[in-house]
C-alpha positions in Angstrom: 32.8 184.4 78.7 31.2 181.4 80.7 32.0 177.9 81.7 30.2 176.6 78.3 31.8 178.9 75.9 34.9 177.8 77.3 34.4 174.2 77.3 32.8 174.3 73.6 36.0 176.5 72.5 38.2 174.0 74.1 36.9 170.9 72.2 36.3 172.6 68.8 40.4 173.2 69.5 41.6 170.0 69.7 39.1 168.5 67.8 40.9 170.8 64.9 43.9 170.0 66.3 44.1 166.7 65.4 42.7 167.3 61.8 45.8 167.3 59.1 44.9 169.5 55.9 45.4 168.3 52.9 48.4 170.1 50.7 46.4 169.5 47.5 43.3 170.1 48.5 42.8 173.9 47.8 43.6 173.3 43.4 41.6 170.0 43.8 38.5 171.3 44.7 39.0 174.7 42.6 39.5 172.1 39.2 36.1 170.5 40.5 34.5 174.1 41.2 36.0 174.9 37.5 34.6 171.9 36.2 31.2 172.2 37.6 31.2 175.9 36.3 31.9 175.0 32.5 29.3 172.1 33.0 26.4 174.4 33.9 27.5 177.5 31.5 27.2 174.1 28.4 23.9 173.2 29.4 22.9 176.7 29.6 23.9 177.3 26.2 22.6 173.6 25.1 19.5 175.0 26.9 19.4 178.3 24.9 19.8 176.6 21.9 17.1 174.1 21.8 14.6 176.9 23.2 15.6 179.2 20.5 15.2 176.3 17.3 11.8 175.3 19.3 10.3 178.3 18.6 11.8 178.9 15.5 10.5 175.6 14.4 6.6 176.3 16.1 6.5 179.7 14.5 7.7 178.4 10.9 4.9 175.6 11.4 2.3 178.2 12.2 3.2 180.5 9.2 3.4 177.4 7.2 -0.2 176.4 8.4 -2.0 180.1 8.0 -4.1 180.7 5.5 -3.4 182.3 1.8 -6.2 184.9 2.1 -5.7 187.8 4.1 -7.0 188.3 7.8 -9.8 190.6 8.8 -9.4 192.5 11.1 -12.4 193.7 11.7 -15.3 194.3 9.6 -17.8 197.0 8.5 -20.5 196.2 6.7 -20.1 198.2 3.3 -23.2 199.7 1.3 -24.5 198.2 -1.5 -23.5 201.7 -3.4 -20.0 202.8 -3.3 -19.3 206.3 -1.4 -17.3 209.3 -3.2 -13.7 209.4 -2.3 -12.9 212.6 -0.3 -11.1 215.2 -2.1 -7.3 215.6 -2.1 -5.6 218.5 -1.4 -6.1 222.5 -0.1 -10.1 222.6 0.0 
């Protein structure tokens, strides 16, 4: 090691000597981290909720707002005279 490793090492020491922990600091700041936790899971779930009843909500109104006639899908034009069905069955 070096003269500035030493030095460095030397006031980081008493600079934490003179620092006094706390006896009640480790459960204090794990009820905090606890109560941050359950804070972000309700939101999440608030979060989940109000996405899933949004869409719910948009697709009802879109099925509510489609039309009564059915879709096409895509269209031939048909003859003006109707063609034979195919046979059924062992030919």
């Amino acid at each position: 090691m070096n003269d500035t490793e030493d030095r460095l090492r030397d006031a980081l020491d008493a600079l934490a000597g003179g620092v006094t922990p706390d006896p009640d600091a480790y459960p204090r700041v794990r009820r905090e981290w606890r109560r941050r936790e359950r804070r972000r899971r309700l939101i999440l779930y608030i979060l989940i909720a109000v996405i899933f009843t949004a869409a719910d909500a948009i697709g009802l109104w879109a099925l509510n707002h489609a039309h009564n006639r059915p879709h096409v899908i895509f269209s031939v034009e048909e003859s003006a005279t109707p063609r034979p069905a195919p046979p059924i069955g062992p030919s």
